[in-house]
N, C-alpha and C positions, 0 to 999 in steps of 0.2 A: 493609747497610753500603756508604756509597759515598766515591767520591773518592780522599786523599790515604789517610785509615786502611787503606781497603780492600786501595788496594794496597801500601800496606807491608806489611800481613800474607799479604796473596796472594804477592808475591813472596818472603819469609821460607820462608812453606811448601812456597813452589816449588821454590826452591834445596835445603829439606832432602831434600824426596820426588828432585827430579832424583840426588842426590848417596848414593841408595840404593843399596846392593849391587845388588838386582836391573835397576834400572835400568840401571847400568855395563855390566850383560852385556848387554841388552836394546840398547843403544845400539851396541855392540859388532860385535851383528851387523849394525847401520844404520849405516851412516858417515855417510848424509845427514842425521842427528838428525831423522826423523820423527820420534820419538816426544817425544825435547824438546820440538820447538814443535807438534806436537799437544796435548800436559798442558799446554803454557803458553797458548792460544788455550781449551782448558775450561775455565782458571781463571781467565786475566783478564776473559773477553767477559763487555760489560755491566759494568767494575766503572770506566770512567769511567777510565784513566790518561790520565798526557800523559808527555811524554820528561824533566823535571822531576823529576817525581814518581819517575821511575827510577831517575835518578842519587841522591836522598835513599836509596832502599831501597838501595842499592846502598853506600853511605855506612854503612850502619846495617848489613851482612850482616855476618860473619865472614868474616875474608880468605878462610878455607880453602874457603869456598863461594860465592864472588863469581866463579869460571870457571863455575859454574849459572847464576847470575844470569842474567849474560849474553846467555843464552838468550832472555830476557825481550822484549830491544831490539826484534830482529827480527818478535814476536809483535806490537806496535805498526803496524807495517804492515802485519799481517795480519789483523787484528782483523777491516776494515770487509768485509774475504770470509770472514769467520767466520758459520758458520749462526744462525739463528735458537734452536735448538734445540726446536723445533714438533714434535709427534706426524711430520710429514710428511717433515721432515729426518732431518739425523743431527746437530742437535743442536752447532753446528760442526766438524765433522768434513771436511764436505763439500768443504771449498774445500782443506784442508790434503791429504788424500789426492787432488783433482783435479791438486794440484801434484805429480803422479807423474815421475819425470825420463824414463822408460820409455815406448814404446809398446805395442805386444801382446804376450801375456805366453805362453807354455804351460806348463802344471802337468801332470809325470806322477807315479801313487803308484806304488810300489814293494813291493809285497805279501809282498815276500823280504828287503830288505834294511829294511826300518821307514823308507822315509822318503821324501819328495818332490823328485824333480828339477825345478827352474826354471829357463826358457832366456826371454830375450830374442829378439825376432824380426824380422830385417834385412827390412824394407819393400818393397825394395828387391828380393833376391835369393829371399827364404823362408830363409832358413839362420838355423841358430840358435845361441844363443852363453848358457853357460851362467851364471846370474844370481851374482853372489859369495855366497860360503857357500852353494851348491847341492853336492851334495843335503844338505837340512834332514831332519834327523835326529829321532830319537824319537817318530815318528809308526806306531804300532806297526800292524801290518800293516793298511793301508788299504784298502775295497774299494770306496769311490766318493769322488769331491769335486765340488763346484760352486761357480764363481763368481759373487758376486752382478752382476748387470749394470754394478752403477753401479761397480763397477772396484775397489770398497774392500775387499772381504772375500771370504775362501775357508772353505769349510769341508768338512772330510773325515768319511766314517765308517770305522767299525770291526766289521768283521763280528765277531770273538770277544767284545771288551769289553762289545759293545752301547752305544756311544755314539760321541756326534759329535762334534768339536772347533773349536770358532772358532776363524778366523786374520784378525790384519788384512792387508794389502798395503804392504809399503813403499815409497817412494817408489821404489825400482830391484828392486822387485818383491819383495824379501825376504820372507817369510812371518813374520809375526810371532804369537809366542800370545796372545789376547785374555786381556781380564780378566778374573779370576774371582772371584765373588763367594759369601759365604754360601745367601746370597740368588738369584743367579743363575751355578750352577757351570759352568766351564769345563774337561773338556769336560761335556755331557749326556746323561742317559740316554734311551736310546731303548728300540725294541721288540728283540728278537731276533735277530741276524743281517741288519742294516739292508745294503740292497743296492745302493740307490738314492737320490739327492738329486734336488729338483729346486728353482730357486727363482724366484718370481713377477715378473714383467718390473719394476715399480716397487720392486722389491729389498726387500719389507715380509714377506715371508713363505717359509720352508724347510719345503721338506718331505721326508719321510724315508719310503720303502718297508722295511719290516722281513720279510723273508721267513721267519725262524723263526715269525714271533708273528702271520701274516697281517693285521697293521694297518700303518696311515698312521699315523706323526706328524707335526705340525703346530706350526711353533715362529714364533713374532713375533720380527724382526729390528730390534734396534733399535739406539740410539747406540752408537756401537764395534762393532757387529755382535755385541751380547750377545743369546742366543737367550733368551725366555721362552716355557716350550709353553702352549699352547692349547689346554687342554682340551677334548673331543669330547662328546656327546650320554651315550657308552657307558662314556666313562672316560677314561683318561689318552693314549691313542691309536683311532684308527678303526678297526673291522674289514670288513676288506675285502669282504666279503657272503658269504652263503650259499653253499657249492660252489665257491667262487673261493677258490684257496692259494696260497701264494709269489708273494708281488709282488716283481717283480725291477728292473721302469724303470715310469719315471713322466715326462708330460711336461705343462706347464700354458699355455694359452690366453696369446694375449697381449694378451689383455683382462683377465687373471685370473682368471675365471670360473668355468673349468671346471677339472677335474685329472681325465685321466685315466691308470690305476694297469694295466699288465701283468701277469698272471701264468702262470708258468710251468711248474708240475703240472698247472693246469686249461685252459692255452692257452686265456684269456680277458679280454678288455679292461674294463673297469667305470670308468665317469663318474661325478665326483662335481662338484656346485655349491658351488663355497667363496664364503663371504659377507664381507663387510665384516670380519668379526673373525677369519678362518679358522676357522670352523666348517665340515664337509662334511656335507652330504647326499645320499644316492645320489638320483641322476636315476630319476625313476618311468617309466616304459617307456609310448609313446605309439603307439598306428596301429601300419606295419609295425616299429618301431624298439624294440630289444631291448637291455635293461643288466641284466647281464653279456652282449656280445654275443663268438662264438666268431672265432678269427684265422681258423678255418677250417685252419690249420697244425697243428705242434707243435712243442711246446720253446720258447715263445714267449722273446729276448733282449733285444731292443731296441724303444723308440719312441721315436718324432719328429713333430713337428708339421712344417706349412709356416707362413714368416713371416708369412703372412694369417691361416693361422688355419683354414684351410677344409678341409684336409687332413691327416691322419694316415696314418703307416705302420709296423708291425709288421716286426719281423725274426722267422723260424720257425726256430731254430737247426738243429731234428731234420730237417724236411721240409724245409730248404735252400731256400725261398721267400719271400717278402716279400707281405704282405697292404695293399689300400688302402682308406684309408676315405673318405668326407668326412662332416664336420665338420656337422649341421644347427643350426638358430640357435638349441632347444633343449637343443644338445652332446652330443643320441646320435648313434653312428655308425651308418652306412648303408654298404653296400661298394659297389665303383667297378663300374659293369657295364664291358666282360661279367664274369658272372658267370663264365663256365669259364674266362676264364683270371686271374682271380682268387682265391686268390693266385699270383702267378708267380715264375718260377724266378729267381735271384741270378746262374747259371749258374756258382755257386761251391759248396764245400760248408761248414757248419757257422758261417752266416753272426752273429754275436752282435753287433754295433753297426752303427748307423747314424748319418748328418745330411745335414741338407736345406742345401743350397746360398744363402749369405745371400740371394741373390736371388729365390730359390725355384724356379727353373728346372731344379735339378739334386739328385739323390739318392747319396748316395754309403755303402756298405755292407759294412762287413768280412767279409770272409770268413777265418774262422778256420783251412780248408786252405790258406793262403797268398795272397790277393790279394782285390783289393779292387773291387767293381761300382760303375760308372756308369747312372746311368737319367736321360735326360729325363724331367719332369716336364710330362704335356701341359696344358692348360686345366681341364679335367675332373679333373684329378689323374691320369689313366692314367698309367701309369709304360711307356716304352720303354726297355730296351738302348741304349744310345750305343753306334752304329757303329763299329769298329774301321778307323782309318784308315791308309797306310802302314802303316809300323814301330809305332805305337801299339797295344795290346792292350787288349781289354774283356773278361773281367777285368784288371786290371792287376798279374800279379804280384810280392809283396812280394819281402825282399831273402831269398836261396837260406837256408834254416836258422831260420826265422824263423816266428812265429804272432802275424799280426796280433790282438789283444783290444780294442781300442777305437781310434775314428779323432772328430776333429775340425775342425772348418774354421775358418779364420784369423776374426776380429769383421770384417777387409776384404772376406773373400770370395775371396778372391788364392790363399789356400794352403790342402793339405791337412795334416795332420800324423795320423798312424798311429802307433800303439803296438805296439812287436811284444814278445811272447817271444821271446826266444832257444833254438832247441833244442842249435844245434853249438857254443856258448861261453856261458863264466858272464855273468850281466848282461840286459839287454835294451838297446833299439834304438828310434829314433825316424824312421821312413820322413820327409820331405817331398816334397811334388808340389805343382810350379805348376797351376793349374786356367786351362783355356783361356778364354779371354771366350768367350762364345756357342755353344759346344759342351760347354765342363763338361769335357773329356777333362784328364786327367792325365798329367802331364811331369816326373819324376823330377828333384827341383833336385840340381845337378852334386854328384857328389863329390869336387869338390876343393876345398867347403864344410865336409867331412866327414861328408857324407849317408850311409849311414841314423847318424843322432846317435847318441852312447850317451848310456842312463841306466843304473841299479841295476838289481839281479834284480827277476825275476818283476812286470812293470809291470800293474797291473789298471785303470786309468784314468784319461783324459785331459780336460783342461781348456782352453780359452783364454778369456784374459782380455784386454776394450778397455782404450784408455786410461781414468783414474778420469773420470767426468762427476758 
């Protein structure tokens, strides 16, 4: 149906659906009406309106539902940045979340009180300012989340329920809950005790570490960030191989290619080739190069790639060291000689997260007895200790009462942000650290920002999100 019919009836249906209970609340939390002229930009693209044809539908509503309408006008100029809605987009979605009012975003969960802190993040200073209606509520104890690249969508898991929840992004960072459908439920079930997200740089694919049920799952991201899983060779999710249990991190190539999955009973890494449709296959083991190959540690917590691609590194939670790999073309890893002092020491104890410095230069890694390790990153991928200079400390430690559990670095590169427990007061706490250009070292932003941030109890991980692209 096109033209003048089309959109009287698109607009009709638009005004009743906007004018729904659920909606009201949904808008509620958005002052900016994302989600108005998001349903108004799916439903009119391609149906051929002109500003005319509005004012008739608008003629023809019910008074009591012509403040919906309304709505409508402004989707008129937003049509001609409306997507395609191609396998490769989002269907238009893309231009309306790219109009995000926000710059970078930080998401912590809160594994004690059910729910997600969202702060805004001053450019400028590193300080952070907490997002309206933060912390988002009914997010029942969270134990990972990840942002998709392209800025539009988050999604959290749930170690108890076994499942994972789409969120969109709204335009001043809101977290909103996707849509659920028959057909594809909101949230979704995953394996056991999922510990882990990780998701694919072109934003097409999530993946899920399940540590009860030793598999991957593997979900297609599509328009709204509605996950459908992807079936495996073996069944409804991967299993992680032979001798290899509890996959706890997961980190993926930024070519997509590769995924490799950590685990932490058997302290061992395992590579897998994802294909075109997210299928995995384990990497067949070639020459010297071994899959499952060992950290060489134990208690394995964390991985991270470097932004090339060519390096991987391991955090040893138990053995308090950090393991290096490089990356062959392949995707098995090799470890960084020398061998003897590979893996090396965090010079912290009970180190469980890591990230690699946007540039790649720099490694930065929590240490769960209170502070937090700097390493150059050399050519070779060696990892050095960042000198302590003056008043500056390497480790750098967190605020007095405090357990750092997860750290991440700004989409600028500018800042750190650290997740701590709180041991001496209820709640936890949000470290920030300026990152020096060219040395990586860390500079505590003032507190009279109100450094270390609060969030809610018991924070289990962090996120940062760029602007939508």
């Amino acid at each position: 149906m096109q033209g003048r019919e089309s959109f009287l009836l698109i607009g009709r249906q638009c005004a009743s659906e906007l004018s729904s209970e659920s909606n009201e609340k949904v808008i509620a939390q958005d002052p900016s009406e994302y989600v108005l002229r998001l349903q108004c930009c799916e439903g009119l693209r391609g149906s051929g309106i002109n500003n005319s044809m509005f004012q008739e539908s608008q003629r023809n509503t019910p008074r009591s539902r012509r403040s919906h309408v309304v709505c409508l006008l402004p989707c008129l100029l937003l049509l001609p940045a409306c997507g395609d809605g191609g396998e490769g987009g989002l269907g238009g979605l893309g231009a309306i979340g790219g109009g995000r009012t926000t710059g970078a975003i930080v998401y912590v969960t809160n594994s004690g009180s059910n729910s997600v802190s969202g702060y805004t993040v001053n450019q400028a200073t590193g300080g952070l300012a907490a997002i309206a209606g933060s912390p988002f509520p009914d997010v029942l104890t969270p134990s990972a989340i990840a942002a998709s690249p392209n800025g539009l969508f988050a999604y959290i898991a749930n170690s108890q329920t076994n499942k994972v929840t789409a969120f969109r992004v709204g335009t001043n960072g809101t977290l909103l809950l996707g849509d659920s459908t028959s057909g594809n439920p909101n949230p979704v079930v995953v394996g056991t005790a999922p510990r882990a997200l990780a998701i694919s740089s072109d934003s097409q694919f999530l993946f899920v570490a399940n540590s009860g049920s030793d598999t991957v799952s593997v979900f297609k991201i599509g328009a709204a960030g509605v996950l459908t899983l992807v079936p495996q060779a073996e069944g409804p999710s991967k299993p992680v191989g032979a001798g290899v249990s509890s996959p706890i991190a997961l980190a993926i190539t930024p070519n997509g290619r590769f995924l490799y999955v950590a685990t932490s009973t058997s302290s061992m890494v395992s590579v897998f080739q994802v294909d075109a449709s997210g299928i995995l296959t384990l990497v067949q083991p070639a020459g010297p190069g071994t899959n499952p190959i060992s950290s060489g540690g134990t208690g394995l917590t964390a991985i991270g790639l470097s932004p090339n691609g060519q390096f991987l590194y391991v955090t040893n939670g138990t053995s308090n060291n950090v393991t290096m790999f490089r990356v062959e073309p392949s995707g098995l890893l090799t470890l960084i000689p020398p061998t003897g002092s590979n893996p090396m020491s965090t010079s912290g104890t009970t180190p469980n997260s890591l990230a690699v410095g946007a540039d790649g230069a720099h490694l930065y890694v929590a240490n769960g007895g209170g502070s937090v390790s700097v390493f150059a990153i050399g050519s070779s991928g060696l990892l050095t200790l960042v000198p302590a200079v003056g008043a500056s400390q390497n480790p750098v430690p967190t605020p007095t009462g405090s357990t750092p559990v997860a750290l991440a670095v700004s989409p600028d590169g500018l800042f750190l942000y650290v997740a701590n427990r709180a041991t001496s007061v209820s709640g936890g706490t949000i470290s920030a650290y300026t990152i020096v250009s060219g040395t990586g070292a860390l500079v505590p932003v003032t507190q009279l920002l109100g450094n270390p941030f609060r969030a809610e109890n018991t924070p289990s991980a962090i996120a940062t999100l760029g602007p939508a692209s």
